[in-house]
SENUBA-571257 format. One record per residue: residue in one letter; x, y, z of N, C-alpha, C, O in turn. Coordinates in Angstrom, 3 decimals. Atoms other than C-alpha are relative to their C-alpha. Example, Ala and Ser with C-alpha at 12.3 -4.5 7.8 and 13.67 -1.06 7.14 Angstrom:
% residues 2
[site "a",[0.890,-1.190,0.000],[12.300,-4.500,7.800],[0.900,1.200,0.000],[1.936,1.181,0.665]];
[site "s",[-0.820,-1.190,-0.060],[13.670,-1.060,7.140],[-0.770,1.090,0.730],[-0.261,2.198,0.899]];
END
This chain:
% residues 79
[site "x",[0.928,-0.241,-1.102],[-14.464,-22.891,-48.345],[-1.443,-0.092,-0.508],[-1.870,0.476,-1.514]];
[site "x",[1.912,-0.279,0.209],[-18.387,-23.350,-48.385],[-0.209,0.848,0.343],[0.413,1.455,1.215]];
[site "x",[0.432,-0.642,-0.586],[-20.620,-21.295,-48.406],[-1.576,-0.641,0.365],[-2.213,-1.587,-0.098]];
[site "x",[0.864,0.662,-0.364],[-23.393,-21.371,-46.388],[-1.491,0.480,-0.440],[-1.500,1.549,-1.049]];
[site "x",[0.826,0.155,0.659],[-27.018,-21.690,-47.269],[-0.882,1.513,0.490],[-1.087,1.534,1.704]];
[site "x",[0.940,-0.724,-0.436],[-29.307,-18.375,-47.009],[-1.419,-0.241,0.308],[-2.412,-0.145,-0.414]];
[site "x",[1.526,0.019,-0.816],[-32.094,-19.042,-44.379],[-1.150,0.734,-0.206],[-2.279,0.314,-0.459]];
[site "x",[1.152,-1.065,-0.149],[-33.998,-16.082,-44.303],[0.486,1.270,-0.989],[1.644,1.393,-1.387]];
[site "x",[-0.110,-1.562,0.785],[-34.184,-12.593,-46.308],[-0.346,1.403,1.090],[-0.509,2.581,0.769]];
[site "x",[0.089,-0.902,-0.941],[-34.660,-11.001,-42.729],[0.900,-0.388,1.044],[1.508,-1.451,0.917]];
[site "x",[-0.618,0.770,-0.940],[-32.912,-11.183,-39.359],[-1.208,-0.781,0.261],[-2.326,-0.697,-0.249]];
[site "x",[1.695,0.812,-0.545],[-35.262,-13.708,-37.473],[0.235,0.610,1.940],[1.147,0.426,2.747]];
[site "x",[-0.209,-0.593,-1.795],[-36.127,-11.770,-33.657],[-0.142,-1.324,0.461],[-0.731,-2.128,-0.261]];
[site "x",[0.208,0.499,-0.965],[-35.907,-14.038,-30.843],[-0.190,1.021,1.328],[0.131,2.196,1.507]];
[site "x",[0.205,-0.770,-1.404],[-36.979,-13.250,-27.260],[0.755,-0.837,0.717],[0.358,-1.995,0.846]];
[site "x",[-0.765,0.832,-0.858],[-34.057,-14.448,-24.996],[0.245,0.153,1.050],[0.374,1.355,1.278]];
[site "x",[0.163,-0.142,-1.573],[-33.777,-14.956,-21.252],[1.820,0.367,0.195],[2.814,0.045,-0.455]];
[site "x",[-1.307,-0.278,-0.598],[-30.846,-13.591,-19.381],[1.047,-1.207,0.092],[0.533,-2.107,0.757]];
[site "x",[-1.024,0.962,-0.758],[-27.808,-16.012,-18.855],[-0.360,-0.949,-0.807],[0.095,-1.907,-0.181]];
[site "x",[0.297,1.096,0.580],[-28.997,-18.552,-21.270],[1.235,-0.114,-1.584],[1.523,0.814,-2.339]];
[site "x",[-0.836,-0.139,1.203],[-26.633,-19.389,-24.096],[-1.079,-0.833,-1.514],[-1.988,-1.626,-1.270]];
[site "x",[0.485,0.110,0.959],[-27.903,-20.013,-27.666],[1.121,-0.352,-1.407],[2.158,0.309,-1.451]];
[site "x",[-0.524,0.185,0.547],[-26.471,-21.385,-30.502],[-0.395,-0.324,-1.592],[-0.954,-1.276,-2.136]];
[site "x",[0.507,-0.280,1.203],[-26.676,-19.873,-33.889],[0.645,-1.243,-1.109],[1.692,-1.868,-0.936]];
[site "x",[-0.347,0.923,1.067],[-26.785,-22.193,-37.398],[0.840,0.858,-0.893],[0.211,1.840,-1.289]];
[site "x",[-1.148,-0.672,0.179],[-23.662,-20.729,-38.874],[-0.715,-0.692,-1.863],[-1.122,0.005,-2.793]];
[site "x",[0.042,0.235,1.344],[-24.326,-23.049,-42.021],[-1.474,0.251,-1.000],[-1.646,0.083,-2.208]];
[site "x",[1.526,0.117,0.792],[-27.999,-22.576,-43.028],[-0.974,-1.150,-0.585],[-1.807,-1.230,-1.489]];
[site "x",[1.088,1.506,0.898],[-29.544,-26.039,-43.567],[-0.894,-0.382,1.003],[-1.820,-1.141,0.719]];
[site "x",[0.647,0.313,-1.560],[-30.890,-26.193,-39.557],[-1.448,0.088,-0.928],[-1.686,0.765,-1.928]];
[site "x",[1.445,-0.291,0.101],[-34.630,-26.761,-39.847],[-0.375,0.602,1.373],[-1.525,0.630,1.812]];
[site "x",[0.426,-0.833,-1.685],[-34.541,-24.936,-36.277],[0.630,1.330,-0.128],[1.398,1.837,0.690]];
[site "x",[-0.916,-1.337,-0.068],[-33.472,-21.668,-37.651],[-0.774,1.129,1.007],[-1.915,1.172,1.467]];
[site "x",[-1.272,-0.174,0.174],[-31.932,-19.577,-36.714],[0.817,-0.654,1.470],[1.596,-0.070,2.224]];
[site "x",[-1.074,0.588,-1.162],[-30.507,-22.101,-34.029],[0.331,-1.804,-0.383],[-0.535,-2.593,-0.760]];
[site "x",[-0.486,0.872,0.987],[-28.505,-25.041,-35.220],[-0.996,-1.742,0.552],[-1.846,-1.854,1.435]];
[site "x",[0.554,1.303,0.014],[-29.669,-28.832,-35.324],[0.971,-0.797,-0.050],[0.878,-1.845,0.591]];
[site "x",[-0.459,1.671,0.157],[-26.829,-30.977,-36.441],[0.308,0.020,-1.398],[1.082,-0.788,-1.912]];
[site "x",[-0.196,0.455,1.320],[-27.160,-30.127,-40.040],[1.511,-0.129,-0.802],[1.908,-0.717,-1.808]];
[site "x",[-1.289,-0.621,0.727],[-23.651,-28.596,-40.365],[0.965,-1.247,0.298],[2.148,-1.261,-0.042]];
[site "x",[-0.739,1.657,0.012],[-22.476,-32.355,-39.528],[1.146,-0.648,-1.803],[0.934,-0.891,-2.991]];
[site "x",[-0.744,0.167,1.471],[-19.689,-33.155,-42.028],[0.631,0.838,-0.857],[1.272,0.527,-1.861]];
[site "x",[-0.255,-1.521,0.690],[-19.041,-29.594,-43.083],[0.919,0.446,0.710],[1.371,0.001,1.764]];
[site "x",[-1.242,-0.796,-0.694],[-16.491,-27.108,-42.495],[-0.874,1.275,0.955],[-0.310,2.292,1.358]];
[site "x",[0.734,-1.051,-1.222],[-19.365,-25.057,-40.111],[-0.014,-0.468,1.016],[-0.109,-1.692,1.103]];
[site "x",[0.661,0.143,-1.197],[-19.963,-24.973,-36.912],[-0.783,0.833,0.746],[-0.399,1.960,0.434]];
[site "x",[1.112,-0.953,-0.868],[-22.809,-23.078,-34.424],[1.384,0.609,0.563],[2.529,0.188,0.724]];
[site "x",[-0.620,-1.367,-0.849],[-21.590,-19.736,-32.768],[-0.913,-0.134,0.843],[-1.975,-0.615,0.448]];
[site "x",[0.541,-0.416,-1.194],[-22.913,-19.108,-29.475],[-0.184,1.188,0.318],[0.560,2.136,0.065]];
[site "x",[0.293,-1.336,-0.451],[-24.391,-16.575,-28.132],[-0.797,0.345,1.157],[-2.023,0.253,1.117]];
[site "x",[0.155,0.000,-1.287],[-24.523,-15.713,-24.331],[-1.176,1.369,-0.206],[-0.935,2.381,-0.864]];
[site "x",[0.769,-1.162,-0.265],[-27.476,-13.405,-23.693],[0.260,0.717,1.236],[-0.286,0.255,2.238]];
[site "x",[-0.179,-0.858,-1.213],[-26.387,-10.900,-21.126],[-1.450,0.383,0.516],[-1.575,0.286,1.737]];
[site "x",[1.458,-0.350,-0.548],[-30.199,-9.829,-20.631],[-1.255,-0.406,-0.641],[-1.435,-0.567,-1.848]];
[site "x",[1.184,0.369,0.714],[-33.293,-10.717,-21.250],[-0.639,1.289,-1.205],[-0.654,2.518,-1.147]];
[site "x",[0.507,-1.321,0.994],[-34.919,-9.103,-24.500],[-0.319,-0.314,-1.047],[-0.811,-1.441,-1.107]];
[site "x",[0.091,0.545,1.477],[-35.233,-9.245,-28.212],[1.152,0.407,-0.547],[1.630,1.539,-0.488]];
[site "x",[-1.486,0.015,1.244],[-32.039,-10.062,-30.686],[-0.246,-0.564,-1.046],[-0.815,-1.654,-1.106]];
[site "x",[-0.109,0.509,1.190],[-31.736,-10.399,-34.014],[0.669,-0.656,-0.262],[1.775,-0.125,-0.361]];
[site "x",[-1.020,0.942,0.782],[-30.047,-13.459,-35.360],[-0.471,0.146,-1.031],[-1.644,0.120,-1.403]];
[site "x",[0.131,0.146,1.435],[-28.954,-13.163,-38.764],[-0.359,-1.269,-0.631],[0.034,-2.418,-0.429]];
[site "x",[0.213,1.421,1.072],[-30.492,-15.283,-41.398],[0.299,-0.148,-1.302],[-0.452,-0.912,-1.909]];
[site "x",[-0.346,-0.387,1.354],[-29.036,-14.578,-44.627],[1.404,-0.864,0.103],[1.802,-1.510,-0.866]];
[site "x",[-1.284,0.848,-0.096],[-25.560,-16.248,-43.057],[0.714,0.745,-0.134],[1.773,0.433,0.410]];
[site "x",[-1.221,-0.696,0.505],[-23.578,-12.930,-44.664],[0.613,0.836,1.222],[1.598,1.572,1.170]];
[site "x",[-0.325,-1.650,-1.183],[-23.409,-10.710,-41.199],[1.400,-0.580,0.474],[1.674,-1.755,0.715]];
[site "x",[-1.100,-0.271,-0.703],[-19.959,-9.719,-39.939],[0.196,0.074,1.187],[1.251,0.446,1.702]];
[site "x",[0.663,-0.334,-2.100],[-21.377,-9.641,-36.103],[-0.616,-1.433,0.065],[-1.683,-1.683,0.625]];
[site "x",[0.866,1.651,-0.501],[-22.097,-13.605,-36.149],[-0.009,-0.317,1.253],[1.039,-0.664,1.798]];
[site "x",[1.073,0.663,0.926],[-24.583,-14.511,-35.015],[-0.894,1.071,-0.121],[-2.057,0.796,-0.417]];
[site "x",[1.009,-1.005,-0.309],[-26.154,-11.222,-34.648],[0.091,0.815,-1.484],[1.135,1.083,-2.077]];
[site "x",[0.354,-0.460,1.857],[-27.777,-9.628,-38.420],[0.864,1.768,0.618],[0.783,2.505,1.601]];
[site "x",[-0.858,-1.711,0.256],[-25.391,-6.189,-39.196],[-0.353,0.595,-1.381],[0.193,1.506,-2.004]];
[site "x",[0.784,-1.185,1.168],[-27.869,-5.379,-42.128],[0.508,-0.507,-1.346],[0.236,0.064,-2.402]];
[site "x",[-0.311,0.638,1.470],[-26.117,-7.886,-44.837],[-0.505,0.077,-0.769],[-0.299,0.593,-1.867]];
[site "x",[1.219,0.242,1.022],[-29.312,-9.006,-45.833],[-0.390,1.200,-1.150],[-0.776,1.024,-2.306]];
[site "x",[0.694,-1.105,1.677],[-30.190,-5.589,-48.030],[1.312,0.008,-0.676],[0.958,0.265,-1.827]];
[site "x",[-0.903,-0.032,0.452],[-26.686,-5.665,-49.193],[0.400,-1.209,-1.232],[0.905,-0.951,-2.325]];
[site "x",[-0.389,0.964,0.984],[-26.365,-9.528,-50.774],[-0.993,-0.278,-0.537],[-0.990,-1.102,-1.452]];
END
């Protein structure tokens, strides 16, 4: 299995509208982090989605390690 590339050393906030779906870079090479591009083309990744029930601010993880993909569960101080 790959692993995938660590984006960030934080979550990264977004501000997301109700009802809109989003789709996190699972592998870490997106230059549109934390939402995928295309990079994970050829790889054993693919984007997770993520339906926003409400409008607001969410953390997508950027480190790649969180157990709550695509949403950061605090990996980052851990790996």
């Amino acid at each position: 299995m790959e692993n995938a590339k660590r984006a960030s050393d934080t979550p990264i906030a977004v501000v997301v509208e109700a009802g809109k779906d989003y789709w996190w870079c699972a592998c870490g090479l997106s230059k549109n982090q934390p939402f995928c591009d295309g990079s994970h083309k050829g790889s054993s990744f693919t984007p997770v989605k993520h339906h926003a029930e409400s409008a607001g601010t969410v953390y997508f993880c950027g480190c790649k390690a969180t157990q709550k993909a695509p949403l950061c569960d605090g990996s980052h101080k851990r790996t």
